[in-house]
N, CA and C atoms as an extended XYZ file, in Angstrom:
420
Properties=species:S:1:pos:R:3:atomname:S:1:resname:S:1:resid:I:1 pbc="F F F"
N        -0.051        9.046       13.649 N   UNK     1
C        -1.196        9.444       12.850 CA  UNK     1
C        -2.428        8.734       13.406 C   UNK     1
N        -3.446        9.209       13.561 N   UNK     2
C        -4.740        8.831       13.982 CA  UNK     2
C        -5.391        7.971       12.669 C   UNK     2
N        -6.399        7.352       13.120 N   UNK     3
C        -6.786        6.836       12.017 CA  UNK     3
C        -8.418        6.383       12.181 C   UNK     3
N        -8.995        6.056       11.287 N   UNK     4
C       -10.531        6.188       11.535 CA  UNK     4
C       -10.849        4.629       10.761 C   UNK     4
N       -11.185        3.756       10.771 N   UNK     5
C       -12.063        2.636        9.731 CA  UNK     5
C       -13.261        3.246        9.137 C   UNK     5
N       -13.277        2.425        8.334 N   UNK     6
C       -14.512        3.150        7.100 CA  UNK     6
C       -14.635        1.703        6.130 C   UNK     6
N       -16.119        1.490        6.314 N   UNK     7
C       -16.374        0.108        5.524 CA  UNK     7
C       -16.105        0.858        4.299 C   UNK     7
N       -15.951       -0.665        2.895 N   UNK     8
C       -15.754       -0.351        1.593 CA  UNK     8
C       -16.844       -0.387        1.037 C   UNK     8
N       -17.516        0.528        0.165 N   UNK     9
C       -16.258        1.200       -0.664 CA  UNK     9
C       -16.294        2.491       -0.275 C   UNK     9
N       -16.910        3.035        1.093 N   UNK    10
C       -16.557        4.271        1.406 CA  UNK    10
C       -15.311        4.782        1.563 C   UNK    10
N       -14.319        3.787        2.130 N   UNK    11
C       -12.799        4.141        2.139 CA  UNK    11
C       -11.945        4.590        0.925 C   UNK    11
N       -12.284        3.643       -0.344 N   UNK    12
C       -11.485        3.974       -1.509 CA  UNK    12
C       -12.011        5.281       -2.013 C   UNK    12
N       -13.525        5.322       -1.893 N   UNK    13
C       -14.137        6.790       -2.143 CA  UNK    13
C       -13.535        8.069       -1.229 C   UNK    13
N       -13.219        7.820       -0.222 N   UNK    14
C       -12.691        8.603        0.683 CA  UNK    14
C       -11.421        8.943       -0.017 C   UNK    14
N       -10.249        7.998       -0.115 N   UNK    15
C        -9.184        8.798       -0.365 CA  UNK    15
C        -9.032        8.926       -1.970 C   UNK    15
N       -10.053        8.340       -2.840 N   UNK    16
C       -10.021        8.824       -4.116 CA  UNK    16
C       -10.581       10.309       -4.668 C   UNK    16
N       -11.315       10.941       -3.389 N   UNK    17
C       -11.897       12.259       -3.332 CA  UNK    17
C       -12.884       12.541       -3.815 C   UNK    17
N       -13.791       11.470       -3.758 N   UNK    18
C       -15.008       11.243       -4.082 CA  UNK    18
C       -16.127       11.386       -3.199 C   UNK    18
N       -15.715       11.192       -2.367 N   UNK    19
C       -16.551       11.351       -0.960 CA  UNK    19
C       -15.768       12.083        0.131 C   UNK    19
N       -16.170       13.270        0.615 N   UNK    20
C       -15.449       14.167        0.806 CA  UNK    20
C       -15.768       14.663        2.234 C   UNK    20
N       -16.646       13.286        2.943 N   UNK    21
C       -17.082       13.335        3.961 CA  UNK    21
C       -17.522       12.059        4.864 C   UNK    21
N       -17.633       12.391        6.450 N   UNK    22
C       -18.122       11.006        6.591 CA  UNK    22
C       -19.299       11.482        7.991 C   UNK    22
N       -19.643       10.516        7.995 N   UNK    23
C       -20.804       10.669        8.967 CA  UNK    23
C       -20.748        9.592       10.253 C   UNK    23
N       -20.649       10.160       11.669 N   UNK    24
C       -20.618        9.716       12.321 CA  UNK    24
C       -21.439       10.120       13.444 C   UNK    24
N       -22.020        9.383       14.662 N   UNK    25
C       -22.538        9.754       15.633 CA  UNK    25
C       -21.920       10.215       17.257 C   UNK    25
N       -20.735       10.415       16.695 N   UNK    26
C       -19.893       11.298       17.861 CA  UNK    26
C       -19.058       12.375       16.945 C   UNK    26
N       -18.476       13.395       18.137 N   UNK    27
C       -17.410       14.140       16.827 CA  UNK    27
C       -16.391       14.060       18.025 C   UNK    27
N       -15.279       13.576       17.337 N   UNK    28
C       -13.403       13.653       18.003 CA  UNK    28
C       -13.351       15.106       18.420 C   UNK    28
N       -12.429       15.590       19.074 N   UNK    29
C       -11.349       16.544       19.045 CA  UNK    29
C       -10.447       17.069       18.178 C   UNK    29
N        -9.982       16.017       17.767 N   UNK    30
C        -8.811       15.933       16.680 CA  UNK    30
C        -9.192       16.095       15.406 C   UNK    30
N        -8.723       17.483       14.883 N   UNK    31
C        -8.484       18.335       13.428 CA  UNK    31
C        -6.865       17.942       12.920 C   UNK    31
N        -7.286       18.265       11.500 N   UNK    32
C        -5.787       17.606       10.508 CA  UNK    32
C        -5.829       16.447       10.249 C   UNK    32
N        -4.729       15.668       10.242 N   UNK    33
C        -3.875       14.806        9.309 CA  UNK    33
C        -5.050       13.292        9.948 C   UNK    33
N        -5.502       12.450        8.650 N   UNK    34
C        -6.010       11.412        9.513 CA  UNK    34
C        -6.107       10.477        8.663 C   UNK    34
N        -5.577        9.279        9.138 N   UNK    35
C        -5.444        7.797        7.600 CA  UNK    35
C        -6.896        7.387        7.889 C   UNK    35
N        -7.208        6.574        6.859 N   UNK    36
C        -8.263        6.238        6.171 CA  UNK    36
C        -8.138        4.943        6.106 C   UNK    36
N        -8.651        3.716        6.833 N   UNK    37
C        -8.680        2.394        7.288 CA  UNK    37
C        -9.722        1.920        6.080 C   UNK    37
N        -9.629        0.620        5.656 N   UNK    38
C       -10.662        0.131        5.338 CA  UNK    38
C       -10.739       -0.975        6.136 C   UNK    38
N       -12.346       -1.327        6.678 N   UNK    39
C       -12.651       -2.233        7.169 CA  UNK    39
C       -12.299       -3.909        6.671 C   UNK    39
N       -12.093       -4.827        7.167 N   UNK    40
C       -12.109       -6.240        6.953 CA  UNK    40
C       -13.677       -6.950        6.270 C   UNK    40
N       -14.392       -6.143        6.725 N   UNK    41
C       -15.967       -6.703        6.453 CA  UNK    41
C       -16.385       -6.045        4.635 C   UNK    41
N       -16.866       -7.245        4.198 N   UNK    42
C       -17.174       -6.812        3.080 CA  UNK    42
C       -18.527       -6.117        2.705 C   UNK    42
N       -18.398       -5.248        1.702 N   UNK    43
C       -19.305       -4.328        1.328 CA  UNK    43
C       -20.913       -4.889        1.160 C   UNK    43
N       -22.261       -4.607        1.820 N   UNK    44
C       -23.406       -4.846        1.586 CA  UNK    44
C       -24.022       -4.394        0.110 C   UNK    44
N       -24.863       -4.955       -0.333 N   UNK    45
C       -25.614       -4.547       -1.745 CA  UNK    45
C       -26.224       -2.789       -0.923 C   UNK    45
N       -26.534       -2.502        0.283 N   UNK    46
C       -27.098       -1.639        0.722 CA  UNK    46
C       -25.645       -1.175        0.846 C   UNK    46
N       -24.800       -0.579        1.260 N   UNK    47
C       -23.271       -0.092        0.707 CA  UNK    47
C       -23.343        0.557       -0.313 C   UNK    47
N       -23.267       -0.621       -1.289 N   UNK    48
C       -22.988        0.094       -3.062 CA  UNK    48
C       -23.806        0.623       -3.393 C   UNK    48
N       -25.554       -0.023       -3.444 N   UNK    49
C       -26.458        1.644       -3.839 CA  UNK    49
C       -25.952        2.689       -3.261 C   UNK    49
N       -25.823        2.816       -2.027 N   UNK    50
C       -25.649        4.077       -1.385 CA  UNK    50
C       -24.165        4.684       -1.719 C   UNK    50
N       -23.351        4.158       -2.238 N   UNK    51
C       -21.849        5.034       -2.877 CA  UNK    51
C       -22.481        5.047       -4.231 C   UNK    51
N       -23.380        4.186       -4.664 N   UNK    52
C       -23.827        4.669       -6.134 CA  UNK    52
C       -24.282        6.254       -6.239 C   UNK    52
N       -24.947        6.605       -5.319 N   UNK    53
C       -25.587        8.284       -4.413 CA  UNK    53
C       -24.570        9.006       -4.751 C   UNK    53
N       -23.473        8.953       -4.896 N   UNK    54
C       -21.919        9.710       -4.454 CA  UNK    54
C       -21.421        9.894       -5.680 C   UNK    54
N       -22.142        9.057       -6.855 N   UNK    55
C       -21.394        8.903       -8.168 CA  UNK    55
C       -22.034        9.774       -9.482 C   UNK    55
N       -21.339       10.299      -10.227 N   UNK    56
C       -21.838       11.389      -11.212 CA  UNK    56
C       -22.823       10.134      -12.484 C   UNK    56
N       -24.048       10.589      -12.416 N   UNK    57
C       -24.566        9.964      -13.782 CA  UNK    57
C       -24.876        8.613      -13.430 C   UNK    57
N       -25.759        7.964      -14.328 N   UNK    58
C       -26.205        5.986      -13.520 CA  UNK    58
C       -24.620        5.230      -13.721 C   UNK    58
N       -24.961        4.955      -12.579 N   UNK    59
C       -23.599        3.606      -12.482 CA  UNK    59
C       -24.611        2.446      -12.364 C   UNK    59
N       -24.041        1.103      -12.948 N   UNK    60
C       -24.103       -0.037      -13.161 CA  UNK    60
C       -23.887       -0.607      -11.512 C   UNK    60
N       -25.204       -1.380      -10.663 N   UNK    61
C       -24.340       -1.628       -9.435 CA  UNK    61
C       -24.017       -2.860       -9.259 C   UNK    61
N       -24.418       -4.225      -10.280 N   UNK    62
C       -23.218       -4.853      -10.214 CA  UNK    62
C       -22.112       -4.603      -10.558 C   UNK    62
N       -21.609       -4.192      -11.552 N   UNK    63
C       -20.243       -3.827      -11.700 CA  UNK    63
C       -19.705       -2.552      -10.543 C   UNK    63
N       -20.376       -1.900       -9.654 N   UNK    64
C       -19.964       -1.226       -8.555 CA  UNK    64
C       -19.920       -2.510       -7.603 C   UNK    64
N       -20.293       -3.067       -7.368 N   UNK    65
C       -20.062       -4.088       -6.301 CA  UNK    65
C       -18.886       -4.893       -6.522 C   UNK    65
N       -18.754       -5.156       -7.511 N   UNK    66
C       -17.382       -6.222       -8.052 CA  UNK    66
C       -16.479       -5.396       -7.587 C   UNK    66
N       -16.460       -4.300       -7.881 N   UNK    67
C       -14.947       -3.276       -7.976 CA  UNK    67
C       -15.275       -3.141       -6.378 C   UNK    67
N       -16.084       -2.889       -5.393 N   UNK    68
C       -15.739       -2.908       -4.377 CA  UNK    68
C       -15.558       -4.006       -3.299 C   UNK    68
N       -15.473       -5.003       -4.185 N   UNK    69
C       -15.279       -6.474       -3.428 CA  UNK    69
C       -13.802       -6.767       -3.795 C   UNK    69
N       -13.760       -6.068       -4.705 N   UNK    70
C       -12.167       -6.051       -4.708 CA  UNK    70
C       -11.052       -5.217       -4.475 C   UNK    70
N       -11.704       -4.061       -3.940 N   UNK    71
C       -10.806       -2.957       -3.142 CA  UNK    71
C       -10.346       -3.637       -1.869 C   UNK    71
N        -8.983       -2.946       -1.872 N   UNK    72
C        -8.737       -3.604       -0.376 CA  UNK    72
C        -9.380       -3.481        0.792 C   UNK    72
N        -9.473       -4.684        1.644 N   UNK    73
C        -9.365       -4.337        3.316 CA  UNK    73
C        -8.654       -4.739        4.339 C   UNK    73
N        -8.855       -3.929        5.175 N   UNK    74
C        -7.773       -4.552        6.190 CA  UNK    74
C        -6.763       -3.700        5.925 C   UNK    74
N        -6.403       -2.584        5.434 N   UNK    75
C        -5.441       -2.327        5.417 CA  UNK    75
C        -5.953       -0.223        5.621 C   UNK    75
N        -4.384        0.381        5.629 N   UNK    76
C        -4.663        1.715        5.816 CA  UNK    76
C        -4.060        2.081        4.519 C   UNK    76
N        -5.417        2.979        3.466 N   UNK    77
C        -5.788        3.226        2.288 CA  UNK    77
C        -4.606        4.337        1.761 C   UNK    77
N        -4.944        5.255        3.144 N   UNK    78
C        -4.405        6.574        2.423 CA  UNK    78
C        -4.281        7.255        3.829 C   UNK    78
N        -4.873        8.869        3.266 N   UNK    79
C        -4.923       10.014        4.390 CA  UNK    79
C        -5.854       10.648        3.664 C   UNK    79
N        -6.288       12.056        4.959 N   UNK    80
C        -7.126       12.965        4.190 CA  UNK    80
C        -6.760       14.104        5.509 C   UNK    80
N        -7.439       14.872        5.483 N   UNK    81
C        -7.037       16.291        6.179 CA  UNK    81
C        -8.714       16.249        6.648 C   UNK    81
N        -8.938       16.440        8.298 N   UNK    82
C       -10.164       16.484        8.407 CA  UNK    82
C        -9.909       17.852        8.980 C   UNK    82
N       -10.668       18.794        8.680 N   UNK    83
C       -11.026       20.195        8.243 CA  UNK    83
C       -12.194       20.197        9.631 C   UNK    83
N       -13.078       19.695        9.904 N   UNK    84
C       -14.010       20.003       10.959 CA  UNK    84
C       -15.061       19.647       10.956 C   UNK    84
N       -16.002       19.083       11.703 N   UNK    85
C       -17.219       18.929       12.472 CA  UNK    85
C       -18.189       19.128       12.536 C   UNK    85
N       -19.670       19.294       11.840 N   UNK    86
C       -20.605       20.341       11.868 CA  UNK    86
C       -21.763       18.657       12.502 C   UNK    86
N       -22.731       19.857       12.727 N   UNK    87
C       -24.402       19.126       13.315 CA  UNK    87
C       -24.875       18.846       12.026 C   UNK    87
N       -25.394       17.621       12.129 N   UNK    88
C       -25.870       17.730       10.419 CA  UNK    88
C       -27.446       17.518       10.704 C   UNK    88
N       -27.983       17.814        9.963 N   UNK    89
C       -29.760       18.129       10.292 CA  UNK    89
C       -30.332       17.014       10.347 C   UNK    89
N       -30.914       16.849       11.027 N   UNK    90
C       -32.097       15.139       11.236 CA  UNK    90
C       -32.271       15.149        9.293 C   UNK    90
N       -33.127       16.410        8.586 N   UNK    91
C       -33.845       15.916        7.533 CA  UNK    91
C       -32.321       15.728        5.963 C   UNK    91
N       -31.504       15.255        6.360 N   UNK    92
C       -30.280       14.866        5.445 CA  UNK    92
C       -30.828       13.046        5.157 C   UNK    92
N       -30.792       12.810        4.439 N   UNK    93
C       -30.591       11.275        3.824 CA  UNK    93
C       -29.370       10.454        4.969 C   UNK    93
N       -28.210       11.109        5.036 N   UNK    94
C       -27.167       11.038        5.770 CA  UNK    94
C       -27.675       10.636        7.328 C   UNK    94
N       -28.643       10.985        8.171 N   UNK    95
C       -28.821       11.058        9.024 CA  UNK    95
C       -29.040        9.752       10.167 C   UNK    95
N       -29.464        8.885        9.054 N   UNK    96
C       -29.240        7.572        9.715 CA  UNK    96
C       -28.225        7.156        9.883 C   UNK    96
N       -27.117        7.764        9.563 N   UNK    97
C       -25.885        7.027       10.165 CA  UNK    97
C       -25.051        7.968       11.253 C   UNK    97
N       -25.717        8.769       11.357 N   UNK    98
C       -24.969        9.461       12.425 CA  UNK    98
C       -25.428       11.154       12.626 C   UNK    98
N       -25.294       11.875       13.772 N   UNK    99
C       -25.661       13.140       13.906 CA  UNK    99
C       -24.614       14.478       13.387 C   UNK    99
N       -23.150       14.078       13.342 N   UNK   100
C       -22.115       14.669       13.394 CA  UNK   100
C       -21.457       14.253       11.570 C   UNK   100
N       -21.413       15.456       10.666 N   UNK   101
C       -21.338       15.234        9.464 CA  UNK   101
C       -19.118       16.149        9.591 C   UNK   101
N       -18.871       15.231        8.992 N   UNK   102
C       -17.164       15.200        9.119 CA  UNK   102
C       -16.656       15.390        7.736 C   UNK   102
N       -15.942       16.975        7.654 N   UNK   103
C       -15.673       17.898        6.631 CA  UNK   103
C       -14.132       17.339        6.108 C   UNK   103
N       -13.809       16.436        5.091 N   UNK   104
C       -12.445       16.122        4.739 CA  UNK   104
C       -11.928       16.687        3.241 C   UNK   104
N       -10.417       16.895        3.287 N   UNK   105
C        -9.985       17.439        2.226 CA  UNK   105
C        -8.398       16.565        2.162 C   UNK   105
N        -8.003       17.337        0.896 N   UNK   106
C        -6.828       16.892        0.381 CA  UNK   106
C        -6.590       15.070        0.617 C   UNK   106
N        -7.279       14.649        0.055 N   UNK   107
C        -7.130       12.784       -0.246 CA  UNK   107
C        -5.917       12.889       -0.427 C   UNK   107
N        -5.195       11.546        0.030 N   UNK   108
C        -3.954       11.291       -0.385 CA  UNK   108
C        -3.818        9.995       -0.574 C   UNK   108
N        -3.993        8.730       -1.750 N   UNK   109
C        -3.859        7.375       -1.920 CA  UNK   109
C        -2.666        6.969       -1.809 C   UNK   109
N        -2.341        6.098       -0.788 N   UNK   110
C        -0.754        5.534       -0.556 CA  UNK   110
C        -0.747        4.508       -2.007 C   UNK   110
N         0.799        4.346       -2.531 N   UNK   111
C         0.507        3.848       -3.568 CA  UNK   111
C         0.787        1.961       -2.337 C   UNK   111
N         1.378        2.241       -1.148 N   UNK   112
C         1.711        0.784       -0.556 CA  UNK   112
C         0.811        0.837        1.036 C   UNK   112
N        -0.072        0.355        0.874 N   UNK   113
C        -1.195        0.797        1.903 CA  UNK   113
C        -0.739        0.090        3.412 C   UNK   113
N        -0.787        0.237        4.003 N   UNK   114
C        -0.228       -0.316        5.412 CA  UNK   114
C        -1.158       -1.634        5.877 C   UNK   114
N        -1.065       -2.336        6.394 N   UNK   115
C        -2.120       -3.737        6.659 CA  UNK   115
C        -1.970       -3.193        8.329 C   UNK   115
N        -3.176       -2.976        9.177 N   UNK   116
C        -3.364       -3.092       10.046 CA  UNK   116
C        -5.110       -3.391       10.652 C   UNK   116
N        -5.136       -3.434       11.980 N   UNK   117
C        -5.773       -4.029       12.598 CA  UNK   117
C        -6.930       -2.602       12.704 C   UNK   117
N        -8.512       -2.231       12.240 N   UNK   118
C        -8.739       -1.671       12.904 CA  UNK   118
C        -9.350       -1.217       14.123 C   UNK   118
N        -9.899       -0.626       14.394 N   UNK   119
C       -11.046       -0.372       16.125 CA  UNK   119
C       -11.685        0.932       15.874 C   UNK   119
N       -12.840        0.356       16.806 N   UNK   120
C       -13.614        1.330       16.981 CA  UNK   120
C       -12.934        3.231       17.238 C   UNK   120
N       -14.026        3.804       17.031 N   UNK   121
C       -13.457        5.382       17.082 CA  UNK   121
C       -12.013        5.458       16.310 C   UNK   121
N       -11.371        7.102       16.840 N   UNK   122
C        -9.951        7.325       16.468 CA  UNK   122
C        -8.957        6.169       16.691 C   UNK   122
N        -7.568        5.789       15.695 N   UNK   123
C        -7.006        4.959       17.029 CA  UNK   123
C        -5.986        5.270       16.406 C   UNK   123
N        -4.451        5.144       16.581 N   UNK   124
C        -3.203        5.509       16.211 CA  UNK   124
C        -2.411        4.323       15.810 C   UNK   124
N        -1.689        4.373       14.698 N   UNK   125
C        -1.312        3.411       13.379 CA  UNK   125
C         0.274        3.874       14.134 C   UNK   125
N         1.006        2.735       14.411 N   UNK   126
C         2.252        2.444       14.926 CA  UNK   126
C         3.112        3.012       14.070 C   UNK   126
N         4.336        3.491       14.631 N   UNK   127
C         5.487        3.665       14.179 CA  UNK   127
C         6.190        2.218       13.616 C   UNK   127
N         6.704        2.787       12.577 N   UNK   128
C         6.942        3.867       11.341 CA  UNK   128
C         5.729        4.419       10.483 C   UNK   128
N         4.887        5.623       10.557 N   UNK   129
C         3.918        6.051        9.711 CA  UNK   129
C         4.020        5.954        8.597 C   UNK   129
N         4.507        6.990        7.615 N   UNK   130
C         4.546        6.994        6.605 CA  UNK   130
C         6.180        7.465        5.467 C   UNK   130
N         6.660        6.966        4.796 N   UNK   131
C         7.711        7.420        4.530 CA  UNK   131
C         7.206        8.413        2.740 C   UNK   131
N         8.048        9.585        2.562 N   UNK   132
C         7.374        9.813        1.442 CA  UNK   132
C         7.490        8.875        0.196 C   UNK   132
N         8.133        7.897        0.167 N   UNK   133
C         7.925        7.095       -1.148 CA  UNK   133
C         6.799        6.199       -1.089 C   UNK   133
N         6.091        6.212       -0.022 N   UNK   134
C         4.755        5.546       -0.040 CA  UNK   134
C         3.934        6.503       -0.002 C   UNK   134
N         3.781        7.506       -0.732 N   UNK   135
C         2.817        8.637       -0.853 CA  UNK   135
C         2.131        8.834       -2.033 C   UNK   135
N         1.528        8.821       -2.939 N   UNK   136
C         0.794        9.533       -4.275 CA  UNK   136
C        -0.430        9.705       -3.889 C   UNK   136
N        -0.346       10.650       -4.760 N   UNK   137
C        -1.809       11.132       -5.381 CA  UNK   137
C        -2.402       10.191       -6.117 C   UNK   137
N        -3.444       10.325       -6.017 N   UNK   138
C        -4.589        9.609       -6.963 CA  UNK   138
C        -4.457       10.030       -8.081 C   UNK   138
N        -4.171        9.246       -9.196 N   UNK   139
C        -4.082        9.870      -10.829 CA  UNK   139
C        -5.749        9.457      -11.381 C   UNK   139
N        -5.913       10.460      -11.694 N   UNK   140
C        -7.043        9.990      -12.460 CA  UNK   140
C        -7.267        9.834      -13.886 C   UNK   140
């Protein structure tokens, strides 16, 4: 399985299906199946406003910051299904972080998240991947 890093709390947003996209300044090859890393580095106050953006109605952003100082990192979150690739327009909010806006579906939250190392770009998460008893859905 390929796998991507994603600082927090974009990662837990990622496979909680909250954020249903990501933004980067290259685009892969590789469509389908792809885990969802969270970074080791902890979340900036400029972070959480900006997943505050992502959230229905005012959120509180200290209490968004707490909860994302305490999401995991360092470890591989979940999965998601990346669907495809588009140009995303200079005039997007989005645009400072990258040119290439990245179309994801079907979140999948491992309920036992894998601890690994991540890196730059795509990179591939060692055998043994995933077994299905480390699989759920996100209950909400």
């Amino acid at each position: 399985m390929w796998c991507l890093t994603v600082r927090q709390p974009f990662a837990s947003l990622i496979v909680r299906g909250v954020k249903d996209f990501e933004v980067r300044g290259w685009a892969p090859a590789h469509r389908g199946l792809l885990g969802v890393h969270s970074a080791r580095a902890y979340p900036s106050w400029a972070d959480v406003e900006l997943a505050a953006s992502l959230l229905p109605g005012p959120v509180d952003l200290d209490w968004l910051l707490a909860w994302a100082l305490a999401e995991p990192r360092g470890v591989v979150l979940g999965s998601v299904q990346l669907l495809g690739i588009e140009a995303l327009p200079s005039s997007s909010p989005w645009a400072a972080f990258g040119s290439w806006l990245w179309r994801l579906d079907s979140p999948v939250a491992w309920v036992r998240p894998v601890r690994a190392v991540g890196r730059l770009g795509l990179w591939p998460l060692g055998a043994p991947v995933v077994s299905p008893s480390q699989l759920s859905l996100f209950a909400s």
